[in-house]
BAMI-409635 format. One record per residue (C-alpha): residue in three letters; z, x, y. Coordinates in steps of 0.05 Angstrom, whole numbers, plus 5000, padded with zeros to 4 digits. Layout:
residuo->ALA; Z->Z; X->X; Y->Y
...
END
This chain:
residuo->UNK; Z->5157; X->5221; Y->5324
residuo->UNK; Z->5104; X->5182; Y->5288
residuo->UNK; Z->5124; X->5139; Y->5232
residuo->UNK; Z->5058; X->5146; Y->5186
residuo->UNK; Z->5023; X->5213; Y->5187
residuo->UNK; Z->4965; X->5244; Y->5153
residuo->UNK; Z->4971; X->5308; Y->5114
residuo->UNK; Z->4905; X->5346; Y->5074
residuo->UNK; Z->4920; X->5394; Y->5018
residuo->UNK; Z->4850; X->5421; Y->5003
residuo->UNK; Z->4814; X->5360; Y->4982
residuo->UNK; Z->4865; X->5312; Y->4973
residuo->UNK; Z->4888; X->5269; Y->5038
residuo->UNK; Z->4955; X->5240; Y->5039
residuo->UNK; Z->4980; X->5184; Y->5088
residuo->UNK; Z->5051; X->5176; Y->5092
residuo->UNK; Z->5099; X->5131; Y->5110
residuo->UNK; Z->5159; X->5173; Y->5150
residuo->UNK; Z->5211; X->5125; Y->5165
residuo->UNK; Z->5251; X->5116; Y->5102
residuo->UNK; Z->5291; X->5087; Y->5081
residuo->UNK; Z->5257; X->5021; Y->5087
residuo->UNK; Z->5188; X->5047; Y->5119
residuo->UNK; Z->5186; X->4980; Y->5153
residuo->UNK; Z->5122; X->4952; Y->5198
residuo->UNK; Z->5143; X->4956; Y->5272
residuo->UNK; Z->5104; X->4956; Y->5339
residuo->UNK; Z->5072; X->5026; Y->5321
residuo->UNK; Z->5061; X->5016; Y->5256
residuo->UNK; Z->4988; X->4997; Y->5263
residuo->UNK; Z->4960; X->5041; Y->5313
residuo->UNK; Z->5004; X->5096; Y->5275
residuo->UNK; Z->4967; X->5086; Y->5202
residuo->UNK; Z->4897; X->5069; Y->5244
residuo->UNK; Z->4896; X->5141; Y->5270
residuo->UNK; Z->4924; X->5167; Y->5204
residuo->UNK; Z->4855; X->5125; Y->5173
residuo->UNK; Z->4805; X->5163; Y->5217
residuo->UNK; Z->4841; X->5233; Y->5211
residuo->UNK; Z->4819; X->5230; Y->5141
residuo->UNK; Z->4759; X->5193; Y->5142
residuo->UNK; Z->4729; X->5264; Y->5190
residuo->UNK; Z->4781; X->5306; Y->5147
residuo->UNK; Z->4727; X->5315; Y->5088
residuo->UNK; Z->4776; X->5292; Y->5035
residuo->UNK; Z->4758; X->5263; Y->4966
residuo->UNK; Z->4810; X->5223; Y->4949
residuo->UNK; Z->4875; X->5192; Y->4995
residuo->UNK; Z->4935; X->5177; Y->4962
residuo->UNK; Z->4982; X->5131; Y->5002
residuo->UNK; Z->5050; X->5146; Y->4997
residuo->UNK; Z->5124; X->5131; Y->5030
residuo->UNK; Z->5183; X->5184; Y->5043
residuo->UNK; Z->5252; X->5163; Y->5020
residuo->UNK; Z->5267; X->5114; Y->4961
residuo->UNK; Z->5227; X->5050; Y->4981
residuo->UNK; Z->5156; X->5038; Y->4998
residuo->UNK; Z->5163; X->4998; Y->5047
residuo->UNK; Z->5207; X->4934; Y->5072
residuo->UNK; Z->5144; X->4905; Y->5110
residuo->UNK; Z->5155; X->4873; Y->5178
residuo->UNK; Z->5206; X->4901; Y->5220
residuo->UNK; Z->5224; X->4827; Y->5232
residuo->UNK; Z->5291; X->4851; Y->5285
residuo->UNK; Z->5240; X->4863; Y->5327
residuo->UNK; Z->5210; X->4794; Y->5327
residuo->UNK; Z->5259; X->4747; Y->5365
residuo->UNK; Z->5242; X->4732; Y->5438
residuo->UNK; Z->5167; X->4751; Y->5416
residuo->UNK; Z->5114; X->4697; Y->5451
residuo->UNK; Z->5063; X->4673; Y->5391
residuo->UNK; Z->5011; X->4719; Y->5427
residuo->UNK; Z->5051; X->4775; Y->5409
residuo->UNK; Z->5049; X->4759; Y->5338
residuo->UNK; Z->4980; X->4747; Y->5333
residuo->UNK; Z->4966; X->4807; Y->5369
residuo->UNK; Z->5008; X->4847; Y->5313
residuo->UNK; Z->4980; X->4806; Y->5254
residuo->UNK; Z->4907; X->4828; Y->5273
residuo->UNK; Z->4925; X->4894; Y->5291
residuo->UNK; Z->4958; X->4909; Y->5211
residuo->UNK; Z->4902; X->4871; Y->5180
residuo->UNK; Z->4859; X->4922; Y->5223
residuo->UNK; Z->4886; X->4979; Y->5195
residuo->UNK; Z->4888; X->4954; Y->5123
residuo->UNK; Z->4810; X->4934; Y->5127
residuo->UNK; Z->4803; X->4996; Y->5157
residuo->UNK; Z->4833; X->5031; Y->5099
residuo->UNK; Z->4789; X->4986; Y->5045
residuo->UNK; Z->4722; X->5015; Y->5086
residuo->UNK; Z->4735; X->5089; Y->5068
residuo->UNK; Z->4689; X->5118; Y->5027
residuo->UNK; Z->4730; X->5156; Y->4983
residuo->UNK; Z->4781; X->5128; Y->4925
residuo->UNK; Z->4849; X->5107; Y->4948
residuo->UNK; Z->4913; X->5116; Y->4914
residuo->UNK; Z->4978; X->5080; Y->4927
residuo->UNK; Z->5036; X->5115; Y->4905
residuo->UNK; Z->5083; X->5062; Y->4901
residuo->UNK; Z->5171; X->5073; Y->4889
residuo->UNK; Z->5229; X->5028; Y->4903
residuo->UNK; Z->5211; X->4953; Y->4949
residuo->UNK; Z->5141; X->4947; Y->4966
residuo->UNK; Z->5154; X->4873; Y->5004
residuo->UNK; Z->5110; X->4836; Y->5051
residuo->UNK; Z->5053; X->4881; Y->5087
residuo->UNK; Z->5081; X->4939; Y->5055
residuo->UNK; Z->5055; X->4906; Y->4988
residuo->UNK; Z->5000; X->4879; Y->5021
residuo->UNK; Z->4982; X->4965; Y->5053
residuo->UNK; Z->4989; X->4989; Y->4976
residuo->UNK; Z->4936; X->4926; Y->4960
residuo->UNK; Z->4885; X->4954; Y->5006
residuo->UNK; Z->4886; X->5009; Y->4966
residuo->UNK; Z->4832; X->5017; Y->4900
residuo->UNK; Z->4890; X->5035; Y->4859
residuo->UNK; Z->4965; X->5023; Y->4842
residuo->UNK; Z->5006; X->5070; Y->4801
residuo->UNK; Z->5084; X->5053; Y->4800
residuo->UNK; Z->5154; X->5081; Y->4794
residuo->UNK; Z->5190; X->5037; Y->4743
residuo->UNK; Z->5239; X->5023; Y->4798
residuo->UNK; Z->5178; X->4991; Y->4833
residuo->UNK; Z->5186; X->4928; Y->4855
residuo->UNK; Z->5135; X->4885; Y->4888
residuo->UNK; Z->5143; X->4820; Y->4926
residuo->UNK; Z->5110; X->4770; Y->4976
residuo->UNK; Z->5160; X->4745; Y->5017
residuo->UNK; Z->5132; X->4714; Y->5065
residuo->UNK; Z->5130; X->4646; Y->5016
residuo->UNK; Z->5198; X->4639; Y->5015
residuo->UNK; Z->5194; X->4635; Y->5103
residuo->UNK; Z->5139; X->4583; Y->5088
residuo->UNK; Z->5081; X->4625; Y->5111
residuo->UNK; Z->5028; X->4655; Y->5071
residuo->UNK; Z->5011; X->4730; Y->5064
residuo->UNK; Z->4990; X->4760; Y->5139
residuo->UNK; Z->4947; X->4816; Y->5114
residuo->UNK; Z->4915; X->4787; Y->5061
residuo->UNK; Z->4956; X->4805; Y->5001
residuo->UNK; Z->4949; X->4745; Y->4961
residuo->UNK; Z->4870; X->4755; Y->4961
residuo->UNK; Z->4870; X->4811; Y->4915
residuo->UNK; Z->4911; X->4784; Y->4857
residuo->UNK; Z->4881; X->4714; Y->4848
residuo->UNK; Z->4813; X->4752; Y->4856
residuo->UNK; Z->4842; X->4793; Y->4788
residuo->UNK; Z->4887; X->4729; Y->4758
residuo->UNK; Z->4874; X->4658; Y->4741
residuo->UNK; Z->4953; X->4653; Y->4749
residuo->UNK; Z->5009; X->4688; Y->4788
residuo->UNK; Z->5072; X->4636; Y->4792
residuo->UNK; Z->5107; X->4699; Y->4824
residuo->UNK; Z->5060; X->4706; Y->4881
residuo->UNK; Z->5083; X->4630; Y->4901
residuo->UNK; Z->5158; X->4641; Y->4887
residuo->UNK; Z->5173; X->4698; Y->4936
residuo->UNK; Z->5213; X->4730; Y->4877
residuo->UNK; Z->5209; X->4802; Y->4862
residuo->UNK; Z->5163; X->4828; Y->4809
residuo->UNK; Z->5162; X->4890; Y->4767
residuo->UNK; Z->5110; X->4937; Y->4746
residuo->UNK; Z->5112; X->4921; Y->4674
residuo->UNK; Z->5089; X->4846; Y->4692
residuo->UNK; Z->5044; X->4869; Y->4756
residuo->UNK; Z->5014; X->4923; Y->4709
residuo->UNK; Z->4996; X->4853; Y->4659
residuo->UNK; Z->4972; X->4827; Y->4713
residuo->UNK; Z->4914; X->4871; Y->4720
residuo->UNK; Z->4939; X->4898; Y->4792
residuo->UNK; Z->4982; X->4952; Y->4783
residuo->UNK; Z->4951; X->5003; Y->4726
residuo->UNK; Z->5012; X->5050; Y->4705
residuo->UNK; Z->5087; X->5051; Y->4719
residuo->UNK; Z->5134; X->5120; Y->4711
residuo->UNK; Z->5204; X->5139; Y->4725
residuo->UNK; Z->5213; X->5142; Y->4797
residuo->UNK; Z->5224; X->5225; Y->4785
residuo->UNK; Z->5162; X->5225; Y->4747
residuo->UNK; Z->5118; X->5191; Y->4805
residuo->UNK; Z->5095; X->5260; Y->4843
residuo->UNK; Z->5080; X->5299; Y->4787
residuo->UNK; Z->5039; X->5235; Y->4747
residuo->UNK; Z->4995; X->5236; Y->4810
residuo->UNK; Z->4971; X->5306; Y->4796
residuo->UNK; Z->4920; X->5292; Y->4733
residuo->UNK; Z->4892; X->5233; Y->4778
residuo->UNK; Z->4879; X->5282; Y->4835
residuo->UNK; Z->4848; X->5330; Y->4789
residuo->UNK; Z->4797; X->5288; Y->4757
residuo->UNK; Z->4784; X->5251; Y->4829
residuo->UNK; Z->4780; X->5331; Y->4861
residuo->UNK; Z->4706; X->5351; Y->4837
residuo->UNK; Z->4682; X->5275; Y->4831
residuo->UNK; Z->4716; X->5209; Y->4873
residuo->UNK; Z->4668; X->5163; Y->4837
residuo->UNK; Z->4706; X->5183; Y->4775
residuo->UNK; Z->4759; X->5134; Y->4798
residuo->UNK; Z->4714; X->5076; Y->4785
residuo->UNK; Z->4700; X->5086; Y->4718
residuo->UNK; Z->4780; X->5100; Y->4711
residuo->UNK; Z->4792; X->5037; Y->4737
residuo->UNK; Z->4743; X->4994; Y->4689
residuo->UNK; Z->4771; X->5041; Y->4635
residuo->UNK; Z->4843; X->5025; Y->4654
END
């Protein structure tokens, strides 16, 4: 069974991530949310919301499946993600992450990709790859020092909340992790008749 899948409810798309509870980046992972990207770029959809089953977004790497790996192997996978997040940034409609519990490594770098943010209070957001000694595979430290002039949390590897990623000018609105489905449904409505609605939220937020 696939671990990411898409799903279409009239005009909104959904991509989810099926593997809870941690949702985390294995060997399918890529080709898996690549497939899920061009089911709804020919779906007709207005909007995609991304979104995770179970109470995390996502762990990132599967890293227990790493050991033994050649450095070809890893490279492979590192383009392969950053392939599917690019590829994710390049649809022409708005994109929603809907974001609950740890959203670590590429699984904060896969909400990044998307044009908006919108957080459980439980949220909790965290590049830790830094504390490893590597930097950010897929990109992820790209969009918040393109939005800050400083981010000591983004060096640190420590977790951050909503409340301070929502300061930061990255993550626009945080809820109670019960809340999160139902505070998607006035964004849907307002992106429903017009998708380019979501820029002007977004300088307006």
């Amino acid at each position: 069974m696939k671990t990411v899948r898409f799903e279409k409810d009239g005009a909104i798309g959904s991509i989810v991530l099926a593997n809870p509870p941690f949702n985390r980046i294995d060997s399918t992972y890529a080709a898996n949310l690549l497939d899920a990207v061009h089911q709804a770029s020919e779906s007709g959809i207005r909007v995609l919301v991304i979104r995770a089953e179970g109470p995390n977004f996502s762990f990132g790497g599967e890293v227990r499946e790493w050991p033994g790996k050649d450095i070809n192997w890893f490279r492979t996978f590192v383009a392969e993600v950053n392939q599917s997040y690019r590829a994710i940034e390049a649809l022409r409609v708005p994109t929603l992450a809907s974001v609950q519990g740890i959203a670590m490594g590429g699984g904060f770098e896969l909400a990044l990709a998307c044009d908006l943010i919108i957080a459980a209070e439980d949220a909790v957001f965290q590049n830790v790859e830094v504390t490893t000694g590597m930097l950010p595979i897929a990109g992820g430290s790209l969009p918040i020092l393109a939005a800050l002039e400083r981010c000591e949390w983004l060096y640190s590897g420590t977790g951050c909340p909503p409340w301070k990623v929502s300061s930061s000018v990255l993550c626009r609105i945080s809820f109670r992790p019960t809340d999160l489905r139902k505070r998607q449904a006035p964004w849907r409505a307002i992106w429903r008749p017009a998708p380019l609605g979501l820029m002007a939220l977004c300088e307006h937020y």
